[in-house]
N, C-alpha and C positions, 0 to 999 in steps of 0.2 A: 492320366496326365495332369486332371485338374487339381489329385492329393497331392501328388510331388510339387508341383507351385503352391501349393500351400502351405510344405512345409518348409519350400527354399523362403519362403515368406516369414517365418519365424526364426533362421538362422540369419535374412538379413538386421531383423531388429534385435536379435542375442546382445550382442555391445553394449545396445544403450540398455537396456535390460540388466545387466550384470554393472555395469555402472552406476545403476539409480539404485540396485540392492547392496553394491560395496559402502557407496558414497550418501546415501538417503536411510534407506530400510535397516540399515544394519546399527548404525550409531542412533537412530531412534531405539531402535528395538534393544540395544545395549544400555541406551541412560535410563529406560523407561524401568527395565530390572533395577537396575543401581538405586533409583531412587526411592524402591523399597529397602532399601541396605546402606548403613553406615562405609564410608570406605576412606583408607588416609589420603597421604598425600602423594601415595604411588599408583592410588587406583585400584589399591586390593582388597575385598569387600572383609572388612571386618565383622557385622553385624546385622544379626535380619530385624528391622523396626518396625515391618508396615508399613502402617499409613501415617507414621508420626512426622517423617519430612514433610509430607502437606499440611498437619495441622501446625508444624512447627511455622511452613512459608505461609498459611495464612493468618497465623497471629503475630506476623511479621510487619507493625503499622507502615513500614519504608514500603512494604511490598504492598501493600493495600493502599499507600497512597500510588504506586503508581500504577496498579490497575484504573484508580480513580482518572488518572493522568492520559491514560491511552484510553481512557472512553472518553473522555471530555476531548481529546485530539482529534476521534474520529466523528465524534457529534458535529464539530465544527469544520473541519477540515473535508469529509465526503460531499455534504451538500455542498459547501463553496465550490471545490472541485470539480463535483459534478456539473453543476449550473458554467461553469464560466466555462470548460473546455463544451460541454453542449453548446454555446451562444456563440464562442468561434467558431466550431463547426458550422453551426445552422449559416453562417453569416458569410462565410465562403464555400457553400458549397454548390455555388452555380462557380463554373468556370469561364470568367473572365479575364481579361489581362490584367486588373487591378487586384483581385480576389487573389490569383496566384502570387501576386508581390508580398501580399499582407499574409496569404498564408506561410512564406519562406522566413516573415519576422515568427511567426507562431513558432516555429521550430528551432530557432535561433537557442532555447534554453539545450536541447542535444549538443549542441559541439563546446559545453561547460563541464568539467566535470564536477562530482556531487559536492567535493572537497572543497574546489575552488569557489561554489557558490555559495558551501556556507560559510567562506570565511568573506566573503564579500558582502554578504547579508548580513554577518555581526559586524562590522563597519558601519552597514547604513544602520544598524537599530544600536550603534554604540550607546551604553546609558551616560559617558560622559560627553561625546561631541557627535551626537548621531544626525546623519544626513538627513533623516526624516523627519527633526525637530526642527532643522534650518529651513527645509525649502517649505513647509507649512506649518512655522512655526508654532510649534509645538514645545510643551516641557512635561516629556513622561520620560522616565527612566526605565527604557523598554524592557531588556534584560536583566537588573533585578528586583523587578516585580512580577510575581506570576502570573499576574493575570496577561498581562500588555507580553511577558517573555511567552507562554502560549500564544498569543497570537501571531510573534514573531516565525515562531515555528512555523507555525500553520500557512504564514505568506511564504514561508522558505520550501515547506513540502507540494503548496501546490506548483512554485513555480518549478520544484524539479519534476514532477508530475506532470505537466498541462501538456508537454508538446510532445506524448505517444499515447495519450487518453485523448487529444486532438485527431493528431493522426487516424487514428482508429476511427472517432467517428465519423470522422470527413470522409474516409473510406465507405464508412457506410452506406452514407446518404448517397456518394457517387455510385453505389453498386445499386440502385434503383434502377432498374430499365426505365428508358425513356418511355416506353410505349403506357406507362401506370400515368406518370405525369400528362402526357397528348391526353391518353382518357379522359383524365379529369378536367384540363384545359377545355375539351370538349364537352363535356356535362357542365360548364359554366362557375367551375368550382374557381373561389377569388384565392391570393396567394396564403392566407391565412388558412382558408379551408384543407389547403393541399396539404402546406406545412403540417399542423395538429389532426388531420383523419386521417392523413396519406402517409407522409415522408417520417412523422415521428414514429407513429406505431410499428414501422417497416425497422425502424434501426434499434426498437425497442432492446433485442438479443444483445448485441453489442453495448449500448448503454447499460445494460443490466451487468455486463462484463467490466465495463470499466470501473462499477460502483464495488465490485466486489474484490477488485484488483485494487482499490482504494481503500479500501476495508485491510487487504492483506499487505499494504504498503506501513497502515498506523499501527498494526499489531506488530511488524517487524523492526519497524524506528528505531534508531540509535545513532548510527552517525551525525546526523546532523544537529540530534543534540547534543551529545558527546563533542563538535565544534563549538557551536552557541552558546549552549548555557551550563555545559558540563552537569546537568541534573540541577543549579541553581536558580532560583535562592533557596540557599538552605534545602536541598533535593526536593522538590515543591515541581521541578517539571521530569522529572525522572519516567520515560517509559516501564516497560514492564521488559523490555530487552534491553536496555539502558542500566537497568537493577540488576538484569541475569549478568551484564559487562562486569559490574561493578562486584557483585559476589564470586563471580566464575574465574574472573583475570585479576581484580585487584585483592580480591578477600582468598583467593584458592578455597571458597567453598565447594566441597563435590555435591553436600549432600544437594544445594539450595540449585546448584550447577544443572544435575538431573534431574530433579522435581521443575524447577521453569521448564527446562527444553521440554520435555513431556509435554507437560500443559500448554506450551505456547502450541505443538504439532497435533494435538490432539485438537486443541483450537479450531489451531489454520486447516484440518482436516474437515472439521463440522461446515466450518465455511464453504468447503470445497464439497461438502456434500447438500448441502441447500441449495449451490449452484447449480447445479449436478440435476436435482428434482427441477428448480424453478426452468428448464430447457427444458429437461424430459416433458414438463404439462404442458411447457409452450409448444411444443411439438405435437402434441397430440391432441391440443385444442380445434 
């Protein structure tokens, strides 16, 4: 009885299984050949090159700068992200009637969509009449200059970011049984004590999730630059899917088309397996 439920157990998940190999597995595993192979503009492999498409995209300086691009996004952007949805979390996560008002504004960015906030964000950081040089008087020309247009970004990704990396870890902290916090209340421990020995290290799993979920949000970026700064000035904020947009859709390169997607999946893969150990040891510590 107990084989038969196990194997009704694998035709219930068949679907999604066949689905993630039509729709995932299969178009990786098809560009990842291609991009050993020259092919036209029907798709039909002309040519076997190697490894010449990769040394071709990495002596590509547009594509070398925007590796540069989407490391300097994620250097600034994880830690801001991480820090400021942690600090709302910690800040409401006693439930009180005030605490649940404040947390309903935190989530307010969900019922925006991605589109609509970043054409609202290149408004506020307009470089001719931007909202943000009026109300604190300012004169940067936010957008085209890279350094201040990266930053632009970075205020636009966390706020599409903050309120389901919120979510999540307010989750956590509430998933603490009361009975850890009484303990400690009773061993004399003050609220600081709780916080940093108790409640933090408890949501650590989660936190470690949302950093990595941060991680795989800058290595996927495009849209929102593709609203904002269209890769400008002068392609100076150009991700590294932002470049795949710009060869794959605008250039109809195939070859540069299947050499990024590889690399980015192969990427987002390692990520996904460093995730993968950093739980498995926390588990077994």
């Amino acid at each position: 009885m107990r084989a038969r439920c196990d194997k009704r157990g694998y035709l219930y998940v068949l679907p999604a299984v066949i689905l993630v190999a039509v729709f995932s597995y299969y178009p990786f595993i098809k560009a990842f050949i291609s991009s050993f192979f020259i092919e036209n503009q029907l798709g039909e492999i002309t040519e076997f090159v190697g490894l010449e498409n990769y040394k071709a995209l990495f002596s590509n300086d547009f594509f070398i700068q925007s590796v540069k691009t989407t490391f300097l996004l994620s250097v600034i952007f994880v830690p801001v992200n991480t820090i400021l949805t942690l600090a709302a979390a910690s800040f409401v996560r006693r439930k009180t009637r005030y605490n649940e008002l404040i947390g309903a504004l935190y989530i307010i960015p969900l019922a925006f969509s991605m589109s609509l906030l970043a054409l609202i964000f290149k408004q506020i950081f307009n470089p001719v009449n931007s909202i943000i040089n009026r109300v604190f008087n300012l004169d940067i020309v936010w957008l085209n200059d890279r350094t201040s247009a990266i930053i632009a970004i970075v205020v636009l990704c966390v706020f599409l970011d903050f309120a389901l990396d919120y979510i999540l870890l307010l989750s956590a902290f509430r998933k603490i049984e009361r009975n850890i916090i009484e303990a400690s209340l009773i061993d004399g421990a003050n609220e600081a004590q709780r916080y940093f020995r108790i409640e933090l290290p408890l949501i650590v799993p989660t936190l470690t999730m949302t950093i990595f979920i941060a991680l795989k949000d800058v290595l996927l970026i495009s849209a929102p630059i593709m609203l904002m700064t269209e890769g400008g000035p002068f392609r100076s904020t150009e991700s590294v899917m932002f470049y795949y947009y710009i060869e794959a859709f605008r250039g109809h390169n195939k070859a540069a088309e299947s050499t990024i997607s590889s690399i980015t999946v192969i990427f987002s893969s390692l990520l996904l397996i460093v995730y993968s150990l950093i739980q498995k040891r926390r588990r077994h510590a």
